[in-house]
C-alpha positions as a Markdown table, in Angstrom:
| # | Residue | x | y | z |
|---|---|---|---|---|
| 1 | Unk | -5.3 | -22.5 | 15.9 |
| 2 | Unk | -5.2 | -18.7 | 14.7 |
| 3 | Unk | -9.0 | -17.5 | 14.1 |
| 4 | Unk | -9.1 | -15.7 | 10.7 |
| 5 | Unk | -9.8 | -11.8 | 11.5 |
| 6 | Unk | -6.2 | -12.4 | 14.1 |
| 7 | Unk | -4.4 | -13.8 | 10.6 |
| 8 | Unk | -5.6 | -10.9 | 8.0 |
| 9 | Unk | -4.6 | -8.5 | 11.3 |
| 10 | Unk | -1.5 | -9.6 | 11.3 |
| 11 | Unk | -1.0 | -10.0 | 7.8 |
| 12 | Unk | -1.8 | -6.2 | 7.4 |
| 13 | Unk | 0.5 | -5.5 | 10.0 |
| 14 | Unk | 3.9 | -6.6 | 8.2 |
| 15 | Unk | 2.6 | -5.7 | 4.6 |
| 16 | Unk | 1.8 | -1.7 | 6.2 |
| 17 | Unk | 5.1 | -2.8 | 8.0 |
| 18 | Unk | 7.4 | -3.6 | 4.8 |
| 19 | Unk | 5.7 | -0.8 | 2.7 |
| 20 | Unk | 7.0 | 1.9 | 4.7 |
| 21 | Unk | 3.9 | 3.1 | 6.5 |
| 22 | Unk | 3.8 | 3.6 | 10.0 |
| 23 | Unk | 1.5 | 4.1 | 13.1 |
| 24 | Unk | 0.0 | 0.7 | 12.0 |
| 25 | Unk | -3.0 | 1.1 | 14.1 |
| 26 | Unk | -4.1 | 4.3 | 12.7 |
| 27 | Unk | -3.6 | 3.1 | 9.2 |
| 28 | Unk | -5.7 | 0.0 | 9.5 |
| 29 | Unk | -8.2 | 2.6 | 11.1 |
| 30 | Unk | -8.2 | 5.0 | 7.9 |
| 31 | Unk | -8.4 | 1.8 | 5.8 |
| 32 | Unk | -10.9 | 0.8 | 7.6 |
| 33 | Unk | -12.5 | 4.6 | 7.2 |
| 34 | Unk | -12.1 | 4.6 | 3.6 |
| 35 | Unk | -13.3 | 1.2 | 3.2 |
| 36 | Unk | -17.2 | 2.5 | 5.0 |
| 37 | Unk | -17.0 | 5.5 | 3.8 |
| 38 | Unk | -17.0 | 4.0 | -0.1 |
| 39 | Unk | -19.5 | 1.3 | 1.2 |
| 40 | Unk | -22.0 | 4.0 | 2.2 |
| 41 | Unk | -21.7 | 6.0 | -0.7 |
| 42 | Unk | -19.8 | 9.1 | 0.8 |
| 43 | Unk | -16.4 | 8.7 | -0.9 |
| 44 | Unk | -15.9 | 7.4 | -4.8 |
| 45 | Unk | -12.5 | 6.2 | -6.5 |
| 46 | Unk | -10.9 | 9.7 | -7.5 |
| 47 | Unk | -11.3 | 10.6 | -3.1 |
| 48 | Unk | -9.8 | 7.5 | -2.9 |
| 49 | Unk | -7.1 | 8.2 | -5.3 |
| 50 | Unk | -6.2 | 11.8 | -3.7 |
| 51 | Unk | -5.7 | 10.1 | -0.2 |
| 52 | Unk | -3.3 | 6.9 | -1.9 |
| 53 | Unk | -1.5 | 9.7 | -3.8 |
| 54 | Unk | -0.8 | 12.0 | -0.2 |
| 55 | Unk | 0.7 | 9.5 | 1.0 |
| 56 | Unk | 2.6 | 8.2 | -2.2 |
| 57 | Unk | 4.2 | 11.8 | -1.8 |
| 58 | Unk | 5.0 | 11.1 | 2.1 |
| 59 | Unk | 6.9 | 8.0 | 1.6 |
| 60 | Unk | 8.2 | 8.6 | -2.3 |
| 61 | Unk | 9.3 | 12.2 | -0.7 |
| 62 | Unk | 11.4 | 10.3 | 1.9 |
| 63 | Unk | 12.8 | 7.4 | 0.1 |
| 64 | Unk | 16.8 | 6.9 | 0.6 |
| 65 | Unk | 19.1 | 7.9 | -2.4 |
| 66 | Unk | 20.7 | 5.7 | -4.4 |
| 67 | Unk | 17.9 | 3.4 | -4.9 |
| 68 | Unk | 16.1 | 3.0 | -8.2 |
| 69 | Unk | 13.6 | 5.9 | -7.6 |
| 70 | Unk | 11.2 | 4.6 | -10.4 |
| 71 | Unk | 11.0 | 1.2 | -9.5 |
| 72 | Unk | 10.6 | 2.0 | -6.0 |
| 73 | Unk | 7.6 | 4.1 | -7.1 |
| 74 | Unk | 6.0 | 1.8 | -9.1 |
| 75 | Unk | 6.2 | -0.9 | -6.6 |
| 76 | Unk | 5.1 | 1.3 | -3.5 |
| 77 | Unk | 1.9 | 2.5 | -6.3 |
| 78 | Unk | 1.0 | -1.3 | -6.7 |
| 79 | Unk | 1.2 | -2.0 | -2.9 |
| 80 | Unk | -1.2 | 1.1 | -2.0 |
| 81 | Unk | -3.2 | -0.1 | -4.6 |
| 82 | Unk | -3.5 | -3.0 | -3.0 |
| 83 | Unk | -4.5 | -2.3 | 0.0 |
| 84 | Unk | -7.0 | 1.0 | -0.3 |
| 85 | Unk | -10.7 | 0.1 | -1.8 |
| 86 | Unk | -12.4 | 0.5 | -4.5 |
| 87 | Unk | -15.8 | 2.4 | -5.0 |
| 88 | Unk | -16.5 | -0.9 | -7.1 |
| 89 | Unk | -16.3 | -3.2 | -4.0 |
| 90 | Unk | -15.0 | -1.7 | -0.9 |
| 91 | Unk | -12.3 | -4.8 | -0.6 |
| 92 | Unk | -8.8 | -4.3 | -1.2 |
| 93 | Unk | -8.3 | -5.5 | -4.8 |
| 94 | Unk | -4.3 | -6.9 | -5.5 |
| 95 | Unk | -0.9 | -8.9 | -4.5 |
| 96 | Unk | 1.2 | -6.5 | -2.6 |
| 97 | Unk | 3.8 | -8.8 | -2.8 |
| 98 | Unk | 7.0 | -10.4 | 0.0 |
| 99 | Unk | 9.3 | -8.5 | 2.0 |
| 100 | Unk | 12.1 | -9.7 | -0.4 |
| 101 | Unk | 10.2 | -8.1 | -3.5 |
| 102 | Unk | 10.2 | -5.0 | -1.8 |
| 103 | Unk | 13.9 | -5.2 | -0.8 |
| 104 | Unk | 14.7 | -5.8 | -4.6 |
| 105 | Unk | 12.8 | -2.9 | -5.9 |
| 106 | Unk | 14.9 | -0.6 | -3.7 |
| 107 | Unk | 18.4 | -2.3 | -4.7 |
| 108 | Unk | 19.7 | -0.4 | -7.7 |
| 109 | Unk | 21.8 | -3.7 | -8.7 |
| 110 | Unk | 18.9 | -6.0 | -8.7 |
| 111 | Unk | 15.9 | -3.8 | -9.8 |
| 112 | Unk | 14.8 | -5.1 | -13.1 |
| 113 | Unk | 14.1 | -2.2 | -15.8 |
| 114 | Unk | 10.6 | -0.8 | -15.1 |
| 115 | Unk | 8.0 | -1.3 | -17.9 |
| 116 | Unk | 7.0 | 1.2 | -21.2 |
């Protein structure tokens, strides 16, 4: 049987995996940054906010054409949200969702029409 901390490792690992980011070890370490540095009081929400949207920009900036740009964007802005912490409690907070989600927010047939 699979202790819990090797589970949630490996559950990071393919959701940082399927969201586009890479170096998986040194992202779970800057999550893992943020995530004390919010617990002892050194970084707040809008901190948080400015390192989620750098590398928004990163990934959104190299997204393949032909894909439905604002879905895609919505989607990868959920699944940061999801994972980064909040000044609130310092544990990420959403869903980010399946592999096949992902794939169907990047398909310009099968993208549903994002939300006013």
């Amino acid at each position: 049987m699979m202790d819990h901390e090797t589970e949630r490792a490996r559950e990071l690992h393919r959701t940082l995996e399927f969201i586009g980011l890479r170096a998986q070890a040194t992202t779970v370490g800057l999550l893992q940054l943020c995530a004390e540095l919010v617990n002892a009081g050194v970084l707040n929400d809008d901190a948080i906010e400015r390192i989620k949207q750098s590398i928004f920009r990163e990934i959104a900036a190299n997204q393949p054409r032909g894909y439905n740009r604002a879905e895609f964007e919505r989607t990868l802005k959920q699944r940061l949200d999801a994972i980064f912490p909040h000044a609130a409690d310092a544990e990420p907070r959403g869903r980010v969702g399946t592999v096949d989600e992902m794939e169907t927010s990047l398909d310009p047939e099968t993208a549903r029409p994002a939300d006013d």
